[in-house]
N, C-alpha and C positions, 0 to 999 in steps of 0.2 A: 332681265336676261332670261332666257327660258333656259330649260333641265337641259341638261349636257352640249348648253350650244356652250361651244371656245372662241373665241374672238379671236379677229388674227392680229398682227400688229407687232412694235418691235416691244413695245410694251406689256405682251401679256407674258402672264409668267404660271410656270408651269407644275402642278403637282399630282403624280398618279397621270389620270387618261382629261384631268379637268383643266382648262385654262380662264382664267377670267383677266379682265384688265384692269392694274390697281390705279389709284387713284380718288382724289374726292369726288362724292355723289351728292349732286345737287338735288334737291327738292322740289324736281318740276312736277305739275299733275299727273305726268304720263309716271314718273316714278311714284309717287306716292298712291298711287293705285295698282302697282306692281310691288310695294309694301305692301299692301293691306291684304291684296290676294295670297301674296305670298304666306303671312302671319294666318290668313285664313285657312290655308294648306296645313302648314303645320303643325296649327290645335287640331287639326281633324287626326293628323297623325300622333298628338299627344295622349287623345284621350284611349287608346285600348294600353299602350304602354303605363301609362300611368294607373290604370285599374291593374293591370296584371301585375305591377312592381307592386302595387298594394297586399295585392294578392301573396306574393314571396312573402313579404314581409310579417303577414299576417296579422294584417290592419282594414279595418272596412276604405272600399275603393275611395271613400269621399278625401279620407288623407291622401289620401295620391293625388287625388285630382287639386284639392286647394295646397299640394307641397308646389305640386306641375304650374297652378296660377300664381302662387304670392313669391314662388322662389323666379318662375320665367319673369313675371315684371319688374320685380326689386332688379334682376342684374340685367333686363333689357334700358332700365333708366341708367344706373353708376357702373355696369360691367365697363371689363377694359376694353371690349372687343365688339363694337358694334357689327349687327349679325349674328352673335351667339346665340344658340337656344336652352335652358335649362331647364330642370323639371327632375319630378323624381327617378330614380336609374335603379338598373338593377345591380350595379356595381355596390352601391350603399346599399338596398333591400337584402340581400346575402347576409349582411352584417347585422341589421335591425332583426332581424326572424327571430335569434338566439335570444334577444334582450326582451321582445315582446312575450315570447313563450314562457321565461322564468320570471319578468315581472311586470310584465301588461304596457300597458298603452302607454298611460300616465309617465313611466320611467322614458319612454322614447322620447316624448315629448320633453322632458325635461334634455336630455343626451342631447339634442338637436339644439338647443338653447344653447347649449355647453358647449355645442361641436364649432355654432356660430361664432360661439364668443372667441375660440381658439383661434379661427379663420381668421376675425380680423383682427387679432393679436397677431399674427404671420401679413399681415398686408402691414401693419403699422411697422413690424421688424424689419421689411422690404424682403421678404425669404423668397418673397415669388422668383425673384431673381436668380435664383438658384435652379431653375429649369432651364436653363441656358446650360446646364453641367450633362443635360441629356443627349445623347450621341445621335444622331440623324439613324444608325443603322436601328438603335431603340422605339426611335421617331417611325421608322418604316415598320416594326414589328408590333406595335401599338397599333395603328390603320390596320395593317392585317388582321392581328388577332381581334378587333373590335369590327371589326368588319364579319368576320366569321361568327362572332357573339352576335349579332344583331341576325344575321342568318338564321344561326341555330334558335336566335327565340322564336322566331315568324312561324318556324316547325309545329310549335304547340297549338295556333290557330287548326292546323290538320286532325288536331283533336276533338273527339266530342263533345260542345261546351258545356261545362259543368259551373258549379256553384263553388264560392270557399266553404261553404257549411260540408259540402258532399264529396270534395274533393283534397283540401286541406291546404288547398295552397290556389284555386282559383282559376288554373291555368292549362283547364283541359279533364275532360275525366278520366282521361287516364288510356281512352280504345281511340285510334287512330279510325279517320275518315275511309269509307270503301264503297266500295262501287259506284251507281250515281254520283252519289253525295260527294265522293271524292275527285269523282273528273271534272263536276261542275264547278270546285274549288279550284281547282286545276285550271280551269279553261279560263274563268274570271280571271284570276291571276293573270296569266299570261294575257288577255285581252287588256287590263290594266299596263301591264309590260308597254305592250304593241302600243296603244296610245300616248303612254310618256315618251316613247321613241318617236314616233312619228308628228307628235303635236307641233313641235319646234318649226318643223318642216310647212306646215301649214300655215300656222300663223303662232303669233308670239303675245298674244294680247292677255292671254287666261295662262297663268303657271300650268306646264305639261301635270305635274301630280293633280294639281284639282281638277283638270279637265279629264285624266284618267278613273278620280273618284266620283265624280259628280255624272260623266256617262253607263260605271257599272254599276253606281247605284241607282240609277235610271231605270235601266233593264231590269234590276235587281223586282224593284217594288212594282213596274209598269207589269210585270209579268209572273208578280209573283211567286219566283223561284226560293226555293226550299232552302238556304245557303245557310251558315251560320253569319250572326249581325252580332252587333257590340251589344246591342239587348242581350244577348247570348250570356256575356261576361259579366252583365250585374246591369243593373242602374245606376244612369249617372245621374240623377234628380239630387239636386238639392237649394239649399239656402245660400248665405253669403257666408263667410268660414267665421265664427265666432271666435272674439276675443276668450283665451280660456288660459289661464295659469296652472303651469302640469301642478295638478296634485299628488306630491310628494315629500316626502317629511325633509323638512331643511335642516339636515343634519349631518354626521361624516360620513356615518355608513352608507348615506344616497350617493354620497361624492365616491366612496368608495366599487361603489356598483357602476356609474355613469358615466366616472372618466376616462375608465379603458375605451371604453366603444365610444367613447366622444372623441377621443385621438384618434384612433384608427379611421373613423368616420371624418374627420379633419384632413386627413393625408389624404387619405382615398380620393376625396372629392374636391381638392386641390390638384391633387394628380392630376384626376381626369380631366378639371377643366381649366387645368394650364395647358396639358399637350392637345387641348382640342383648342384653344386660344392661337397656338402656335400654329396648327393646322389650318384654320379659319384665315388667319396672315399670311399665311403660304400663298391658299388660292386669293385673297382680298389684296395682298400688296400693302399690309398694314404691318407695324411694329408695335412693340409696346404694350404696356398696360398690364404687365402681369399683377404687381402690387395692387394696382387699383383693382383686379379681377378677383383677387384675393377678398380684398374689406367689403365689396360685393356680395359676393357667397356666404364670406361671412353674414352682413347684415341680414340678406336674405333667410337662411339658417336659422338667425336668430329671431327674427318676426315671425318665422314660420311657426316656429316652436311654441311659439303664443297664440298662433291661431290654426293650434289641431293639424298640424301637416306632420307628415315624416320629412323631410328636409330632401336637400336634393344635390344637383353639380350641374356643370354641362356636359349635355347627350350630344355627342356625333352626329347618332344619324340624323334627329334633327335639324342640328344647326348645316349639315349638307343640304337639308331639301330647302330650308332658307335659304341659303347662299345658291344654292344650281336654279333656285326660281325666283331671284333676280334681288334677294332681300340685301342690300347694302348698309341698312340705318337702323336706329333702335326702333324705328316705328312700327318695323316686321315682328319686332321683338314685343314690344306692348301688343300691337293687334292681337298675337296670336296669344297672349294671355288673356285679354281681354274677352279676344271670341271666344275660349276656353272657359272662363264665368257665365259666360251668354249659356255656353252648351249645357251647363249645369244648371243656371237658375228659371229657362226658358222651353229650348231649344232640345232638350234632351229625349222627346216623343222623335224628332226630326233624325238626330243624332244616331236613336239607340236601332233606327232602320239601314242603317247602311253597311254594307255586306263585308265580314272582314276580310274577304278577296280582295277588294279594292285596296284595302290600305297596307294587309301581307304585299300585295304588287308596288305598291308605293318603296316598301320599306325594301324588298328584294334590287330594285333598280338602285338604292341608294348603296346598299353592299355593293355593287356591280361599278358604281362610282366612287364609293370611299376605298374600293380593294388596292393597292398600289400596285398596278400589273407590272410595273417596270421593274420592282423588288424582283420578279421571278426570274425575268431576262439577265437581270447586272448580278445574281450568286454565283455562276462562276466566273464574274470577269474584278468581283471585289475581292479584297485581303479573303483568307479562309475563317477569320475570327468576324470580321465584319457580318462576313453569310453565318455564319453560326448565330451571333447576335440576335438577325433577323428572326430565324428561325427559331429560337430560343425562348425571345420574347412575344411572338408569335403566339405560340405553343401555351406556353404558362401563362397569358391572356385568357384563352379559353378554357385551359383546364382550371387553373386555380381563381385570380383576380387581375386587377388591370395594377393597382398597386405592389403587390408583390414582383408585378413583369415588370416593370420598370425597374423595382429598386437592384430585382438580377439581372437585368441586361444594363446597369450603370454599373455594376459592381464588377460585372463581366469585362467590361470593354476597359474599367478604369482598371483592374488586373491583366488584361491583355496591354493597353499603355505603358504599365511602370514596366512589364518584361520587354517589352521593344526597348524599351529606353537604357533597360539596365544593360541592353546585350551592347549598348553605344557605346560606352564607356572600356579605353585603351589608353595607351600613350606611346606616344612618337620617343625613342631614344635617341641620345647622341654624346659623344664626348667633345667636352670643349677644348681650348690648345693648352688650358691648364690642369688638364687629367679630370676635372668635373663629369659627371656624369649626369643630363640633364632630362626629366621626364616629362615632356609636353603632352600632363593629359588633353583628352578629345572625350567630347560627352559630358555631360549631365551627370554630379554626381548629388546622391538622393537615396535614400533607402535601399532601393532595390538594388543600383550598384556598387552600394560599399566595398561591399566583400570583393566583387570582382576588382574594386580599385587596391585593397590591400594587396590583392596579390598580384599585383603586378607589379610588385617590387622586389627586388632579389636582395636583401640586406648585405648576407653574406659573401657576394660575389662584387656587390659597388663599392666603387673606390671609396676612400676618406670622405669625399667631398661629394654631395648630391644635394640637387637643385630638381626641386617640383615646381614645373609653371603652371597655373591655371589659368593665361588669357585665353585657353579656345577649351574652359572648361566654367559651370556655374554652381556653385554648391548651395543647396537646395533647405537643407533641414538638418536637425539635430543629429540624426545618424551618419550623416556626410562630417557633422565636426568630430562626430563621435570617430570614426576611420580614419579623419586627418591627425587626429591625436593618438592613435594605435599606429599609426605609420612611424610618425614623431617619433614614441616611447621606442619602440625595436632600433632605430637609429641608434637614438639617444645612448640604449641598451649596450649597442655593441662598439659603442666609442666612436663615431661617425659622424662628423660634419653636417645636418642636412638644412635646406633653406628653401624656403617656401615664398613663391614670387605671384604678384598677381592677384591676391586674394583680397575680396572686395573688403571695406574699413569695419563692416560685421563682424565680419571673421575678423578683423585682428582682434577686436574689444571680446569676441565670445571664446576664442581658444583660449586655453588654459599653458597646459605642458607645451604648446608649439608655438602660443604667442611671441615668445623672445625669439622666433628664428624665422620672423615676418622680415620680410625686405621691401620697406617703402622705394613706392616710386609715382611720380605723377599718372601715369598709365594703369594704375590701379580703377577695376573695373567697379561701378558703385550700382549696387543692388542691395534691395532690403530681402535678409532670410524669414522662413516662416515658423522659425521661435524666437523666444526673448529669450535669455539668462538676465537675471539682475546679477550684472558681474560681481559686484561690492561684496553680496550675503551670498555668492554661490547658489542661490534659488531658481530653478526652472521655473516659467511661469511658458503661458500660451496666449497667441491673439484670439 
């Protein structure tokens, strides 16, 4: 399928400004040569990203590039999500910089072994499952703000290339492009633009990106222009990545130093490539496979770790330009690791000539397709916390990390939740022909609306006799028993009749003070709550 064509049909399905049609991909010649192309496109776009996350990190490029090969193949074979791309990110290089600086290389490598092992400890637990808890408006603020981080890196290409020795981080010397130099980066770019847009229109046989890079770096070399190349950003020459065992003393105090940044480095790079698994399903029409995407990463992580990488996740932008230039199956996914070793052990005089105009253009059209333009339209037609959400987790994508945005836009929205819910919770009154006085709560009672169910009771003013129904009510948690038995007690208190109708067989076995003034009846609703008592020893415990 080529870059930004949509297919029409009742079956395509829709995310952002991208439509593809789901379904199984058969392995005819004409598709497996739109694999290979595709995997072909993509290491071309792995290789500056992966020298420059080296770079952050503050590691020679070669660990980026064999994280980019042995982590892209390991999850192109067992990942859950065929299509995905992975490789080293800058999401995890942020975090490596701090560890390499105070204890060198060796402790990374060792933390990557560690961060692996974590990973597929959370695939065997089945945690992945738990990205199902992230709210679609988080979902849209994550595309956004990753979308904008892939922008703002391409910016540093505008830079004069420098060295990591001269620069300290590899990613620029530091004085922005001017004059010539700068409009002929300029105009490549946008020449690249113009060609992935228009290639589709032409013909569909070469992925729009390759045909965008493979024509400016055409002009590039046939004419000699002055432009910066991935030569620029270092060498990528080397061998095949050697088996190597971090050298580091096996002891506590190494566990002591490795396991923070091996967790944080485990979340992080879970995050990222569950919501971009999710993402990849969106446009593919595929489900599934988070657990499996997990013991993936993991494994991957932890081979890495053994043979000199900084470890890795899945990269968005990436796995868009696979999936927009027609990649359906692991094959896109091995190729483009595979040509990625090619580029390194071979290939790399070839490589290190091609202008990084071309691939800034590449990666520019993929922000322009991963941006969710429709987030912009539907802010004021969502709830006012949903647009916050967005915008929230947007925001702190780009300023802080992709992990910390997530865990506030879930924390956000799951606090925006429990107050709608609590504001649910009333009750309908009435008096019976026997002077009773009957409270048919409504809502959800739970934590957040305890208090408001306490007081809606008037002790002092109900008759003798009061009657609480909870058929069009569901008691949630420990604090919801904890309010049922502060209701009870003030009855109790004031010498009052009260009876409690309706309440599922949990509640009868977990209340305490209120249990004797349960009123069985077949219509009793049966749900399991989400604590235990062990009623016998009086003991709290939890699931």
């Amino acid at each position: 399928m080529a870059f930004f064509e949509a297919p029409t049909g009742e079956r395509a399905r829709r995310f952002g400004d991208f439509r593809v049609a789901p379904g199984e991909v058969r392995l005819t010649p004409g598709q497996i040569r739109t694999e290979l192309l595709s995997g072909l496109t993509v290491a071309l776009a792995l290789v500056p990203e992966a020298v420059a996350f080296a770079f952050v990190a503050g590691v020679h490029p070669l660990v980026g590039l064999y994280a980019a090969f042995l982590v892209g193949l390991i999850t192109a074979l067992i990942g859950g999500r065929p299509g995905m791309i992975s490789g080293a990110t800058g999401a995890l290089a942020v975090v490596m910089v701090a560890l390499v600086a105070q204890h060198g290389v060796e402790y990374l490598f060792a933390t990557v072994v560690l961060m692996g092992l974590l990973q597929v400890f959370a695939g065997v637990m089945q945690w992945g499952k738990f990205i199902r808890l992230v709210p679609h408006p988080v979902m849209l603020g994550f595309v956004n703000g990753l979308a904008i981080v892939i922008f703002l890196a391409q910016l540093t290409q505008f830079k004069v290339p420098g060295t990591m020795e001269n620069t300290g981080h590899g990613m620029g010397g530091g004085e922005w492009l001017s004059g010539t130099p700068l409009y002929m980066m300029l105009g490549l770019v946008a020449l690249t633009m113009a060609i992935i847009w228009a290639m589709p229109r032409i013909t569909k046989v070469i992925p729009a990106p390759l045909a965008g890079i493979g024509v400016v770096a055409g002009l590039v070399i046939a004419f000699g222009l002055d432009v910066p190349r991935v030569g620029d950003l270092a060498s990528i020459q080397g061998g095949l990545p050697p088996f190597h065992i971090p050298m580091v003393p096996l002891n506590w105090e190494t566990l002591e130093i490795i396991l923070p940044y091996a967790v944080i480095l485990a979340a992080i790079g879970l995050i990222e490539s569950l919501l971009t698994l999710n993402l990849v399903g969106e446009m593919t029409g595929q489900r599934g496979g988070a657990s499996q995407e997990c013991i993936a990463q993991g494994v991957a992580n932890t081979v890495t770790g053994f043979f000199g990488g900084m470890g890795g996740c899945a990269m968005i932008g990436q796995s868009m330009i696979n999936v927009k230039s027609g990649g359906r199956t692991r094959v896109a996914g091995v190729a483009a690791a595979l040509f990625l070793l090619a580029f390194i052990l071979v290939a790399s005089p070839v490589i290190e000539l091609i202008p990084l105009a071309a691939l800034v253009g590449v990666m520019f059209m993929v922000v322009i397709g991963t941006f969710a333009w429709n987030s912009l339209k539907i802010l004021r037609k969502v709830p006012l916390t949903d647009a916050f959400v967005i915008v929230l987790v947007t925001v702190v994508t780009v300023m802080e990390d992709l992990a910390v945005a997530v865990v506030v836009g879930v924390i956000v929205s799951a606090l925006a939740y429990a107050w709608n819910n609590a504001k649910r919770i009333y009750a309908k009154t009435y008096e019976t022909p026997e002077g009773a006085r009957v409270y048919q709560v409504q809502g959800p009672l739970f934590f957040g609306s305890s208090d408001g169910f306490v007081e809606m009771f008037n002790v002092t003013k109900d008759p003798a006799e009061v009657i609480v129904d909870f058929a069009d009510s569901r008691v949630v948690d420990q604090s919801a028993l904890q309010a049922i038995e502060a209701v009870a007690a003030k009855y109790e208190a004031a010498g009052k009749r009260l009876q409690l109708r309706h309440l599922s067989r949990d509640c009868h076995q977990l209340l305490k003070k209120a249990g004797h003034l349960m009123v069985d009846s077949d219509d009793d609703p049966d749900y399991a709550l989400a604590v235990d008592y062990r009623v016998r020893t009086g003991i709290l415990g939890g699931h």
